[in-house]
C-alpha positions as CSV (number, residue, x, y, z in Angstrom):
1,X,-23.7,-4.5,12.8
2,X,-25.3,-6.3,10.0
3,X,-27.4,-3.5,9.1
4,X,-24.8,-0.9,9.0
5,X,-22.5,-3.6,6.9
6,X,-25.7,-4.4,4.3
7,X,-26.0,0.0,4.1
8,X,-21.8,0.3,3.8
9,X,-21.9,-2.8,1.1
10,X,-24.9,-0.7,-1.2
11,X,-23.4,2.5,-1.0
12,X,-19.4,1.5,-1.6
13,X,-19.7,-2.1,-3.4
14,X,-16.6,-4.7,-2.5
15,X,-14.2,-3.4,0.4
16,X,-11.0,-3.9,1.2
17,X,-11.0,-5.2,5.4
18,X,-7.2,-3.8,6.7
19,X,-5.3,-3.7,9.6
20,X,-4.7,-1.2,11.6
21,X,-2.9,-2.2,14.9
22,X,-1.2,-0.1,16.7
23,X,2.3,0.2,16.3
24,X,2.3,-0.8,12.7
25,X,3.6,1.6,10.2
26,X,5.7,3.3,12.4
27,X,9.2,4.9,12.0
28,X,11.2,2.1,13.3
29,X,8.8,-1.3,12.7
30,X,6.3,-1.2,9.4
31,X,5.0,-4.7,10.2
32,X,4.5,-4.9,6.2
33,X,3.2,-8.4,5.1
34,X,2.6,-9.4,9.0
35,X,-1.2,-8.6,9.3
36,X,-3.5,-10.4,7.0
37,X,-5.5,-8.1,4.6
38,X,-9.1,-9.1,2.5
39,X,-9.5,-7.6,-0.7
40,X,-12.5,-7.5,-3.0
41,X,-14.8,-8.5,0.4
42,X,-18.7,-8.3,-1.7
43,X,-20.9,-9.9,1.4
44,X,-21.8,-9.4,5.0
45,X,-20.9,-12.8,5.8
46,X,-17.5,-12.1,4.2
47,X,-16.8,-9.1,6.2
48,X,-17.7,-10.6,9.4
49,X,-14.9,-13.3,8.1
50,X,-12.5,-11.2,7.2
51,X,-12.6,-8.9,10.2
52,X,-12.1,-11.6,12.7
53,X,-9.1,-13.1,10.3
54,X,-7.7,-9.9,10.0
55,X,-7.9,-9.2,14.2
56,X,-6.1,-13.0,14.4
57,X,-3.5,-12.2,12.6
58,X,-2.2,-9.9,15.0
59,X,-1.9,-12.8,17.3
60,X,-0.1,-15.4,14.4
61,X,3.1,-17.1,14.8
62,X,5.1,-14.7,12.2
63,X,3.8,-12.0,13.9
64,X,5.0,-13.0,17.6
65,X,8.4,-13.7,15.5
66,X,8.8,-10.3,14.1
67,X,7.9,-9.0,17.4
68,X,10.8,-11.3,19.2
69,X,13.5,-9.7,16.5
70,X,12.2,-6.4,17.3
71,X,12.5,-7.0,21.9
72,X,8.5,-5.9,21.3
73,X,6.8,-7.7,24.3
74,X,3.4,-6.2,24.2
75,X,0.5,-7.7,23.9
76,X,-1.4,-6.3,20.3
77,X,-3.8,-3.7,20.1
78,X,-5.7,-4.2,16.6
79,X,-8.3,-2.6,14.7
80,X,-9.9,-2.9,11.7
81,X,-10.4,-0.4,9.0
82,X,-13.4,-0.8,5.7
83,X,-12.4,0.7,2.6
84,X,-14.1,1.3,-0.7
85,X,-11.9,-1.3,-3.0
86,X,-10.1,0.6,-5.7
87,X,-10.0,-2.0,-8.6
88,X,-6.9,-0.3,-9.3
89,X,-5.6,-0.5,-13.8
90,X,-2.2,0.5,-12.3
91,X,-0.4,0.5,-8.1
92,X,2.3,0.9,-6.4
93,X,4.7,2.2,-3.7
94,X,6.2,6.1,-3.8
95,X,9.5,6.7,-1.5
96,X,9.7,10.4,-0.8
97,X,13.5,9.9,-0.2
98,X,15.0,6.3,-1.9
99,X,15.1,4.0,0.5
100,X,18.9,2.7,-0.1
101,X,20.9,5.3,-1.5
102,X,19.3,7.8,1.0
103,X,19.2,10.2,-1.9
104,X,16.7,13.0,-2.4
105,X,14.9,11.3,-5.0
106,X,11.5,10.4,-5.7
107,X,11.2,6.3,-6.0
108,X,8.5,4.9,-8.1
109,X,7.7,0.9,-7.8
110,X,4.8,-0.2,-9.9
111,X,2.6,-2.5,-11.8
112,X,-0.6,-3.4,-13.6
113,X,-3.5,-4.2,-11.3
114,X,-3.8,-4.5,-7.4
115,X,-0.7,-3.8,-5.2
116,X,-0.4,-6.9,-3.7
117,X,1.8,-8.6,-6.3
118,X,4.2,-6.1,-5.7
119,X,4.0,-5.9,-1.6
120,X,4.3,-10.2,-1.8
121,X,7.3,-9.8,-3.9
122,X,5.7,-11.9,-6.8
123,X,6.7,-9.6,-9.6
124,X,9.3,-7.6,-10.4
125,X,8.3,-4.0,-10.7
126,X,8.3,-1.3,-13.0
127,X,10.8,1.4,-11.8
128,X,10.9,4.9,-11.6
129,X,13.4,7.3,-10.4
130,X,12.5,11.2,-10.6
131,X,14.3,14.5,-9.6
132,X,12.7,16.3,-6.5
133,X,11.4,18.8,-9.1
134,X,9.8,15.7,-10.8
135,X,12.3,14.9,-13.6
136,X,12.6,11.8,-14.5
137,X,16.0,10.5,-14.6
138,X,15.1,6.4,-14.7
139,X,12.8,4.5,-15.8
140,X,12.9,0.9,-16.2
141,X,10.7,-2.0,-17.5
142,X,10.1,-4.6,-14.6
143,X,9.3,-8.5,-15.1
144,X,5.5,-8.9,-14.6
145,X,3.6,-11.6,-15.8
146,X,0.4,-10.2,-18.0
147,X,-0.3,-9.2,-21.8
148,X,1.6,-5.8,-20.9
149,X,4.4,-7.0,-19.6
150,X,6.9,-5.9,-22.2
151,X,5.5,-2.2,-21.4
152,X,5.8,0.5,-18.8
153,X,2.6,1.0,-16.6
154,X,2.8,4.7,-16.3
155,X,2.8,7.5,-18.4
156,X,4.8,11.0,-18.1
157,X,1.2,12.5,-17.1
158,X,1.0,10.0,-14.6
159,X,4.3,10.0,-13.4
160,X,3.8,14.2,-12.5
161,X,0.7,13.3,-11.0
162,X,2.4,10.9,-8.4
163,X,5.2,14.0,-8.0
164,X,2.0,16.0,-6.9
165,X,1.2,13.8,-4.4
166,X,4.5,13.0,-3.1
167,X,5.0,17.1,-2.8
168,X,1.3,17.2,-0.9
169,X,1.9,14.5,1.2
170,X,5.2,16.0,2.3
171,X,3.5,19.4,3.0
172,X,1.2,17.5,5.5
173,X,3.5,14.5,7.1
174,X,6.8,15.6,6.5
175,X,9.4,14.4,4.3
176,X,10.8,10.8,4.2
177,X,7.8,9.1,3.4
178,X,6.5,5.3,1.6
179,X,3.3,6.0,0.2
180,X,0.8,3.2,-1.3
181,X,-1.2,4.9,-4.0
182,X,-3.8,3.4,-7.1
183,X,-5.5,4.9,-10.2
184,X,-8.4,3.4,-11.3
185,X,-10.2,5.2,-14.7
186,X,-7.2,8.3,-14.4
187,X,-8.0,9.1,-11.2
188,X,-5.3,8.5,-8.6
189,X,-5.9,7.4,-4.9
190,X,-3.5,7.6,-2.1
191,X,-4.1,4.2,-0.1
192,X,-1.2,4.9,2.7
193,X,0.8,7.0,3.7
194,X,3.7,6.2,6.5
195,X,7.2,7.1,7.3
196,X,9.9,5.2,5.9
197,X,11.2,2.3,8.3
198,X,14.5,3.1,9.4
């Protein structure tokens, strides 16, 4: 595979090595923050590294924990996906539907720079709230810890631009849905798309 790594390396620059077991991301168990994911991977020697690091976590103790909670007795099934690395200005999570309240609303969590702070719970968010015709009724400044911190992340342009994809995705998947997204130089990128966990 080293060839085909060296080709995928030239043509995309740094990946991102994710998991992709199966199970995981489902309606009922999102296994979010279980499976180990490698960001920023630049080398064929790193890949390698991060794909068998990434197939081991499916095997850690946390995950045979989560499993236990959830009666889920099968052994894991887990593949690996290589994507392009967004080196995202601004990320974050979209609920189709909020997540608490159940309401018909469009949730917006988000901050400056990779996703990860927000998924590891390091940072308090920006929030956004907006109508299902893409209103916005809330927006709030969240605690994050960078020059822009006293400011919020996303503009009304790109606010409508996340109601866009939050209507396309629904089109496709149905409603109800967490959806990880990026924009990197104003173009926005949908990383994930899932139901929400029950």
């Amino acid at each position: 595979m080293e060839k085909e790594l060296h080709q995928l390396l030239k043509q995309l620059g740094p990946i991102a090595v994710r998991s992709s077991a199966v199970g995981e991301d489902s309606e009922h168990q999102s296994y979010a923050g279980q499976y180990i994911s490698c960001l920023n991977v630049a080398s064929v020697e790193a890949i390698e590294k991060a794909i068998i690091a990434v197939r081991e976590s499916a095997f850690s103790n946390r995950v045979k924990v989560y499993n236990e909670r959830f009666g889920i007795t099968e052994t894991p099934k887990m593949a690996v996906l290589l994507q392009k690395m967004v080196s995202s200005r601004v990320s974050g999570i979209l609920f189709t539907q909020d997540p608490v309240s159940k309401a018909d609303e469009r949730i917006i969590e988000a901050s400056w720079g990779l996703g990860e702070s927000i998924a590891s719970g390091h940072i308090i968010p920006d929030f956004f709230r907006l109508s299902r015709s893409g209103q916005i009724l809330e927006q709030r400044i969240g605690n994050k810890s960078d020059s822009c911190a006293d400011r919020l992340c996303l503009d009304e342009i790109e606010l409508q631009k996340l109601h866009l994809l939050a209507t396309s995705c629904e089109n496709v998947f149905g409603r109800k849905l967490d959806i990880e997204w990026a924009i990197d130089q104003n173009k926005l990128y949908l990383l994930q798309c899932r139901p929400i966990t029950c």
